[in-house]
One Martini backbone bead per residue (centre of mass of N, CA, C, O) as a GRO file, in nm:
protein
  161
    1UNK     BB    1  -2.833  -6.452  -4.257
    2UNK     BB    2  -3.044  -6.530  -4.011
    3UNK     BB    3  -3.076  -6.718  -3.704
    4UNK     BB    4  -3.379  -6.802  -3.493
    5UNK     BB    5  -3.416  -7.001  -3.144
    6UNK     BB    6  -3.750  -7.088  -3.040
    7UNK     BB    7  -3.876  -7.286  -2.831
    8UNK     BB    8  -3.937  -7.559  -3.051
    9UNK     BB    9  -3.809  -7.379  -3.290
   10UNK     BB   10  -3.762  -7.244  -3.637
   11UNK     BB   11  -3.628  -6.954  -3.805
   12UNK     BB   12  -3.592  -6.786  -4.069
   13UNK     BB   13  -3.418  -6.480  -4.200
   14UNK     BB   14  -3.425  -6.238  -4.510
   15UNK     BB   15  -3.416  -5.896  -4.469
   16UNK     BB   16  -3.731  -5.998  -4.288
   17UNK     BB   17  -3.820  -6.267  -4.435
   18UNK     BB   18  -3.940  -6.493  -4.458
   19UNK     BB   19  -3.763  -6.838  -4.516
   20UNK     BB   20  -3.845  -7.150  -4.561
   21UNK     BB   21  -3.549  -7.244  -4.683
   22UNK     BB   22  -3.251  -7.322  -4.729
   23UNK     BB   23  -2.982  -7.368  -4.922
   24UNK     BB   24  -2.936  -7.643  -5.069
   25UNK     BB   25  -2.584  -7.643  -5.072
   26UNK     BB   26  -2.630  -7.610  -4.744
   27UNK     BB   27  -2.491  -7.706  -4.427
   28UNK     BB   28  -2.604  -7.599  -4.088
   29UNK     BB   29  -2.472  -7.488  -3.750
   30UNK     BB   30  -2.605  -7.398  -3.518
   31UNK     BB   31  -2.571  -7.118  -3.314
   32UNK     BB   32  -2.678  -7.166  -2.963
   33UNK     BB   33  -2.819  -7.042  -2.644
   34UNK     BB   34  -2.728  -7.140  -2.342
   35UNK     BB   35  -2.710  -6.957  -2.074
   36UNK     BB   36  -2.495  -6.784  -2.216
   37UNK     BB   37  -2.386  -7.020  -2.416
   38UNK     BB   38  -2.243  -7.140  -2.669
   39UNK     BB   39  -2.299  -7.393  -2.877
   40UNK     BB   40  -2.111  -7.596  -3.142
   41UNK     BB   41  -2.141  -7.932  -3.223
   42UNK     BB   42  -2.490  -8.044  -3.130
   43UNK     BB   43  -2.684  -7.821  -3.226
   44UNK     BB   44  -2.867  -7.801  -3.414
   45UNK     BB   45  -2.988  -7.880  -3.729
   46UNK     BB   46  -2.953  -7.819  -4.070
   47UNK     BB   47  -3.030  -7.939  -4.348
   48UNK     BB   48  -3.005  -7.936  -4.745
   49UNK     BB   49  -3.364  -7.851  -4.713
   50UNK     BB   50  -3.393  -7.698  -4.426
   51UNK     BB   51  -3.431  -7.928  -4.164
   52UNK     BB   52  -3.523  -7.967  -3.866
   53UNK     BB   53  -3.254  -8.064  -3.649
   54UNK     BB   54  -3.181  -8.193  -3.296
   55UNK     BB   55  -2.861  -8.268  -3.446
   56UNK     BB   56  -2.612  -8.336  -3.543
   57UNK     BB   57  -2.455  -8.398  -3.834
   58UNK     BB   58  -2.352  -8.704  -3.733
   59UNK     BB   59  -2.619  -8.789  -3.648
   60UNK     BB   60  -2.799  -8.743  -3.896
   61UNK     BB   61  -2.664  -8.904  -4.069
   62UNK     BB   62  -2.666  -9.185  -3.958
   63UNK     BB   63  -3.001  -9.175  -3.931
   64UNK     BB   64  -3.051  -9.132  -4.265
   65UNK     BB   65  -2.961  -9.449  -4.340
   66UNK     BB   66  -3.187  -9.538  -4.209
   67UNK     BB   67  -3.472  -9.653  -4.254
   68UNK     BB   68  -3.774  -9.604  -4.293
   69UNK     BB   69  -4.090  -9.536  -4.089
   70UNK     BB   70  -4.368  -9.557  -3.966
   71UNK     BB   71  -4.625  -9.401  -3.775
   72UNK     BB   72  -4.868  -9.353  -3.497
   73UNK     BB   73  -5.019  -9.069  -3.389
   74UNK     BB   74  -5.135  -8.944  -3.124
   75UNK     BB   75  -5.393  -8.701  -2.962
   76UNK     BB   76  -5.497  -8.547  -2.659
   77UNK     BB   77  -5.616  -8.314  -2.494
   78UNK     BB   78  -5.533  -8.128  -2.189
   79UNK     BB   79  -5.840  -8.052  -2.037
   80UNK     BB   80  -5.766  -8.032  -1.746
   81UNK     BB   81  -5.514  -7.820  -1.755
   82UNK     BB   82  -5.673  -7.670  -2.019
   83UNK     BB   83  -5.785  -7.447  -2.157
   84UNK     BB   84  -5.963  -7.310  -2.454
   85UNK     BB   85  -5.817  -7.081  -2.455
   86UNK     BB   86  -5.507  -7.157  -2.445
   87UNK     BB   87  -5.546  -7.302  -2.718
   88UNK     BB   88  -5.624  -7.072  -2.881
   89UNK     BB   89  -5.344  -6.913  -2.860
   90UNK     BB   90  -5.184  -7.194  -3.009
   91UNK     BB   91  -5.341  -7.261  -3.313
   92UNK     BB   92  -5.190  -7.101  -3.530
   93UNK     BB   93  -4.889  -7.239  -3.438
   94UNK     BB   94  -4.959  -7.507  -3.487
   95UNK     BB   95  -5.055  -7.484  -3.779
   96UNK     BB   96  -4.796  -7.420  -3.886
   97UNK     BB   97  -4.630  -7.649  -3.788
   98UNK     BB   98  -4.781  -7.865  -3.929
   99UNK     BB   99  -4.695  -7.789  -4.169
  100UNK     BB  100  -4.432  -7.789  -4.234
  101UNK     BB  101  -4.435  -8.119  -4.107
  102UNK     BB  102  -4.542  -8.166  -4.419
  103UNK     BB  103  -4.309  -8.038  -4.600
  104UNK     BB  104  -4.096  -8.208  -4.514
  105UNK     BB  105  -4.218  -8.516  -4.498
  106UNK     BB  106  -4.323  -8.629  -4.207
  107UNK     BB  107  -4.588  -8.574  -4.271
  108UNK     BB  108  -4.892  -8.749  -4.442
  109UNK     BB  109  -5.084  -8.778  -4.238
  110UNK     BB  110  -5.376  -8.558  -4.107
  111UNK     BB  111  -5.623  -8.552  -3.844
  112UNK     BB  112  -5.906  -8.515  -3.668
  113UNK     BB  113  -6.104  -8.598  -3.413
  114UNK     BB  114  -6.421  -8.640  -3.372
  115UNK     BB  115  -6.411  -8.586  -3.095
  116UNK     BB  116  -6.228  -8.278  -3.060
  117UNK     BB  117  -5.939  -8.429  -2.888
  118UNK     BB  118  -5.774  -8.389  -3.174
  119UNK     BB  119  -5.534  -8.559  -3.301
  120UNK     BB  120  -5.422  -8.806  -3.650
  121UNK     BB  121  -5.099  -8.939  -3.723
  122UNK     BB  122  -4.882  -9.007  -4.037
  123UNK     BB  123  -4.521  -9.087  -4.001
  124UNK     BB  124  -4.168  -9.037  -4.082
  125UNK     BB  125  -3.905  -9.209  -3.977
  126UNK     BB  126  -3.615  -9.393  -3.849
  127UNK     BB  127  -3.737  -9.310  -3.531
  128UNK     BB  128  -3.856  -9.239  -3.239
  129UNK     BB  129  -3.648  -9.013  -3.136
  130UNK     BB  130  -3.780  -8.831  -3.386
  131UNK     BB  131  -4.057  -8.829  -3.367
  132UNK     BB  132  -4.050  -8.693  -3.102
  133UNK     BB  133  -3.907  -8.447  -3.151
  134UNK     BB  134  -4.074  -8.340  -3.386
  135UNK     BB  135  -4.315  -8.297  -3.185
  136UNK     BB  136  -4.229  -8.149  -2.960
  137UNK     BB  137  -4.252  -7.875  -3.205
  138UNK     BB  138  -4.496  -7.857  -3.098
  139UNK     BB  139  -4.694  -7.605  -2.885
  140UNK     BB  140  -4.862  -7.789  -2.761
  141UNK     BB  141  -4.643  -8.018  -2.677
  142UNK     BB  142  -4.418  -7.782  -2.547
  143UNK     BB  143  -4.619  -7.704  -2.313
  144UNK     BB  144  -4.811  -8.040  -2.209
  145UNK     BB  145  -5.115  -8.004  -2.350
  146UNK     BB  146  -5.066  -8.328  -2.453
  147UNK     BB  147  -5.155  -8.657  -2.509
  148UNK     BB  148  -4.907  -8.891  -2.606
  149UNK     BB  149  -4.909  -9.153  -2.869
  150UNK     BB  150  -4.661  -9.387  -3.039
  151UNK     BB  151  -4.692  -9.601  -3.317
  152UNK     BB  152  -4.512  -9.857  -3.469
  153UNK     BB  153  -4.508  -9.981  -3.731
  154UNK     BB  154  -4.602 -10.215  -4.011
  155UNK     BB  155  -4.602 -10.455  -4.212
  156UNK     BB  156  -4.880 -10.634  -4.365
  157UNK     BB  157  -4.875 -11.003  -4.344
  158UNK     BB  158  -5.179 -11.115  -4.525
  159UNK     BB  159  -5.121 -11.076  -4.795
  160UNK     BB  160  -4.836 -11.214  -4.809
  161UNK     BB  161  -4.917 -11.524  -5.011
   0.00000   0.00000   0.00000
């Protein structure tokens, strides 16, 4: 099995063939190339359901610890510095992200904005700086291509009582 790390993206491939999730009973350390160095201790990170984290496996480990909350991601596409062809060119490659960010059980909702300015999800992880790192990969986001706002969530407190 090899693995191949494309700015913002991960992709495993074996024999040829894309494979969705590595092996379950195995968690990996990506060996990485940053300017013709291999980093080798502090990620990027696949656990042990295949889930791309960007962080090393003991930075991932504490932050698993921590409980879960949702978020609200805003998006508005940036159409003053990017037209619609280029948004059109990666379409495709956002599409495939956000299943996977679906797949992996980060994206719980998510929406289309009725005026086609963007889109807007509820996701769910540790804190705000996964959240991020998260949206970060994708290709409109990892472009510069959107504008991102993050609103941490909490329970409505009007029922209980």
């Amino acid at each position: 099995m090899s693995l191949v790390i494309h700015p913002g993206w991960m992709r495993t491939t074996m024999g040829g063939a894309d494979a969705p999730n590595l092996p379950a009973e195995s968690a990996v350390l990506i060996k990485r190339t940053v300017d013709g160095e291999q980093a080798t201790d502090n990620g990027p990170y696949i656990d042990t359901q295949g889930n791309y984290m960007p962080w090393s496996a003991a930075e991932f480990d504490q932050r698993k610890k921590r409980p879960s909350m949702q978020f609200l991601v805003l998006t508005r596409r940036n159409s003053g510095e990017f037209t619609a062809k280029q948004f059109a060119e990666k379409f495709d490659l956002e599409v495939a992200r956000a299943r996977e960010l679906y797949k992996e059980q980060f994206t719980r909702q998510i929406w289309h904005r009725a005026d086609g300015s963007g889109a807007c999800q509820i996701v769910e992880g540790p804190d705000e700086d996964y959240v991020w790192d998260k949206i970060r990969t994708l290709p409109f986001a990892s472009a510069g291509m959107l504008d991102i706002t993050i609103v941490p969530l909490k329970p409505y407190t009007g029922f209980s009582g």
